[in-house]
C-alpha positions in Angstrom: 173.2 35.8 56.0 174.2 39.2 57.0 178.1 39.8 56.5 179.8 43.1 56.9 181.1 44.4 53.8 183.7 47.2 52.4 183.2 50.5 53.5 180.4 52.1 50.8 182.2 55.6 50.5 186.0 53.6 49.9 187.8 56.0 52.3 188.8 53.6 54.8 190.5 50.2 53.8 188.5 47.0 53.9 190.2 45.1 56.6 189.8 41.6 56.4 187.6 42.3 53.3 189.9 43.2 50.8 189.8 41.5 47.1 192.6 42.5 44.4 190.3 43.1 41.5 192.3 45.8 39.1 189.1 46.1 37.2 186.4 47.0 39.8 185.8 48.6 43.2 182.4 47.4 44.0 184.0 43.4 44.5 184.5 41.8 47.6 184.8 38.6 49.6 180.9 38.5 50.2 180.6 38.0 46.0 181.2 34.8 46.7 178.0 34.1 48.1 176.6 35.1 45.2 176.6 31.7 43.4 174.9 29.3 46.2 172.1 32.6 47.0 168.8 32.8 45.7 168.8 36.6 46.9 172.0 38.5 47.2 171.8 42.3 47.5 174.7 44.8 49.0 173.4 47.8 50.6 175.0 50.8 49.8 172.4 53.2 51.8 170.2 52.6 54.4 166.8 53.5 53.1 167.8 50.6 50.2 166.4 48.0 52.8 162.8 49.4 52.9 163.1 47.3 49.0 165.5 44.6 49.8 163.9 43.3 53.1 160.4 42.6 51.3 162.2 40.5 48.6 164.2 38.6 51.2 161.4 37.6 52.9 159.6 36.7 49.5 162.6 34.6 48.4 162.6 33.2 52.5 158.9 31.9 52.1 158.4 30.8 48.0 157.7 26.9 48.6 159.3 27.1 44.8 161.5 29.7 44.7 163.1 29.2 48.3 166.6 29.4 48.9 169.6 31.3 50.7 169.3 34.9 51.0 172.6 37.0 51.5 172.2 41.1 52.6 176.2 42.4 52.6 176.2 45.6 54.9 179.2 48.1 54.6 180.7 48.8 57.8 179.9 52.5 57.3 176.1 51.7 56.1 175.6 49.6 59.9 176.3 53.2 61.7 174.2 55.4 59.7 170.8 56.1 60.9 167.4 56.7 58.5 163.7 57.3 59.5 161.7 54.4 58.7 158.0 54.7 59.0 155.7 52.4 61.8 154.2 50.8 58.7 157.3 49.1 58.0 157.6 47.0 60.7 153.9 45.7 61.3 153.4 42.1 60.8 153.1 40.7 57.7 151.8 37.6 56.3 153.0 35.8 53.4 150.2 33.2 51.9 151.4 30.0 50.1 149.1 30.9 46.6 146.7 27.3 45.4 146.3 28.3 42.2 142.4 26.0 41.6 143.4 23.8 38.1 141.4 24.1 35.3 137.8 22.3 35.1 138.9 20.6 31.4 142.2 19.3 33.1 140.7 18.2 36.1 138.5 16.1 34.2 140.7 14.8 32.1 142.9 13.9 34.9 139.6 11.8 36.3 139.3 10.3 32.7 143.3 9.1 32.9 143.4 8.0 36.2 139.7 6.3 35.4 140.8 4.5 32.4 144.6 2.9 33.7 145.3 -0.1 34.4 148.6 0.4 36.7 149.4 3.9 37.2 151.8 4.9 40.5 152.1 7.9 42.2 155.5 9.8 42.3 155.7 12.2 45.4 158.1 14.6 45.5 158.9 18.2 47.8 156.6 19.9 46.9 154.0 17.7 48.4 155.6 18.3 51.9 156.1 22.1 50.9 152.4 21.8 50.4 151.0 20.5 53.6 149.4 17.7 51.4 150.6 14.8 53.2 147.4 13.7 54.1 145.5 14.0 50.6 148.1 12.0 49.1 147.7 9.5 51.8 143.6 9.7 51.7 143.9 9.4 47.6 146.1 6.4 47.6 144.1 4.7 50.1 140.7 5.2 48.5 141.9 4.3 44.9 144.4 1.8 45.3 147.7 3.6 43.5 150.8 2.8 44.8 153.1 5.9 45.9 156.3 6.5 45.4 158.9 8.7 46.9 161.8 11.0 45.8 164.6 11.9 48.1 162.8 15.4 48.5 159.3 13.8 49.3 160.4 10.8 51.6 158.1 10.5 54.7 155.3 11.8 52.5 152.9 8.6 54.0 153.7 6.4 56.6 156.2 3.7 56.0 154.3 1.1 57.0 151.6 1.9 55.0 150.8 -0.9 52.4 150.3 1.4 49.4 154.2 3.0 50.6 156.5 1.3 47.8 159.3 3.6 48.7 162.1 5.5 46.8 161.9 5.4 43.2 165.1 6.4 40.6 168.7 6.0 40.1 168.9 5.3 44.2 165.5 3.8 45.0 164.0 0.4 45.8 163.3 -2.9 44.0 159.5 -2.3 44.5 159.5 1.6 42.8 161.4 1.0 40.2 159.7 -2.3 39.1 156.4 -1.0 39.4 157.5 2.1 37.8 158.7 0.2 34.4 155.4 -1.0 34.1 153.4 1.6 35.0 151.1 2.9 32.1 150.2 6.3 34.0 152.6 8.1 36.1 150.9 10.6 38.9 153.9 13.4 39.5 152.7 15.3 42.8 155.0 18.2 43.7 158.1 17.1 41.8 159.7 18.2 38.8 161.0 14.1 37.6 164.2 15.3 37.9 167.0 12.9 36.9 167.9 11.2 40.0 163.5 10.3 39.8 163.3 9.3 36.5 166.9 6.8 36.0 168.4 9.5 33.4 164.7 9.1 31.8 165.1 5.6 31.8 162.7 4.5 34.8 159.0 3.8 32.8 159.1 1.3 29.9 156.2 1.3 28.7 155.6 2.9 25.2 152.3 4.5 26.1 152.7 5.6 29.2 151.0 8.9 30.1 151.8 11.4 32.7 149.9 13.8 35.2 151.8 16.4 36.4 150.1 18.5 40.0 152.0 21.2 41.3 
């Protein structure tokens, strides 16, 4: 979002933009936006975007971090002019980072997944975010662990597909949730078992039940 804002050098009077704050002269209308943005930044002179366009874009692409980026820029700021070099504007790619997990944890992942009896896949966001759709879908198959979906990770594997036991948590399905009380190893991929997942923490019954967490 890019809203015009009150005039940087406070000459002229912020039509439409005016705020009665008797304490401060750097408040306006835009503040609002500050609550529901990832990223909010007011540009006060023009050379300040050569810093606050990178982190835009960093906030714009984060599969974690993502979110709503707000730039205010005073009326007088949008007129002024300021020599930005070529370099600026060549194209840049931002990479989604893999981080590789550790050998020991891999293994012992194997050794969990190896040893339980009725473990379940959770699938959240982050799996989508990922691009990992079709490991998810290749894993289940070949192992035979039911997945599960969060609101954020719905349509992770087809809906038809006969290890696809649907929504799990406070407003999921029959099949999840049962499975899910049972479940002696839970498989979180991409999702943080928030509470609307997990029942309020109430959604796996089984004293010993163990957890996997893949980001």
């Amino acid at each position: 979002l890019l809203p015009g804002d009150i005039f940087a050098n406070r000459r002229p009077h912020p039509v439409l933009q005016q705020l009665e704050q008797p304490y401060s002269q750097d408040i306006s209308v835009n503040d609002a936006f500050r609550p529901v943005s990832r990223y909010f930044d007011r540009i006060y002179r023009p050379e300040q975007l050569l810093s606050a366009l990178p982190e835009a874009m960093r906030v714009l692409t984060d599969p974690a971090e993502t979110g709503a980026v707000t730039l205010a820029l005073p009326e007088d700021v949008q007129t002024e002019a300021f020599d930005v070099a070529e370099a600026f504007f060549e194209k840049r790619v931002w990479h989604v980072r893999r981080p590789i997990p550790d050998e020991d944890a891999l293994l012992e992942a194997a050794r969990m997944i190896n040893e339980a009896k009725r473990p379940i896949i959770i699938s959240g966001g982050g799996a989508i975010y990922s691009d990992a759709s079709d490991a998810v879908n290749e894993f289940a198959e070949s192992v035979g662990v039911p997945v599960s979906e969060t609101q954020a990770g719905k349509g992770i594997i087809p809906w038809d597909a006969p290890w696809n036991i649907g929504p799990i948590g406070a407003n999921g399905g029959i099949a999840a949730n049962r499975l899910a009380a049972e479940a002696d190893l839970v498989i979180a991929v991409g999702t943080r078992l928030g509470d609307f997942a997990t029942s309020s923490k109430t959604a796996f019954q089984d004293p010993n039940v163990k957890f996997i967490g893949i980001n």
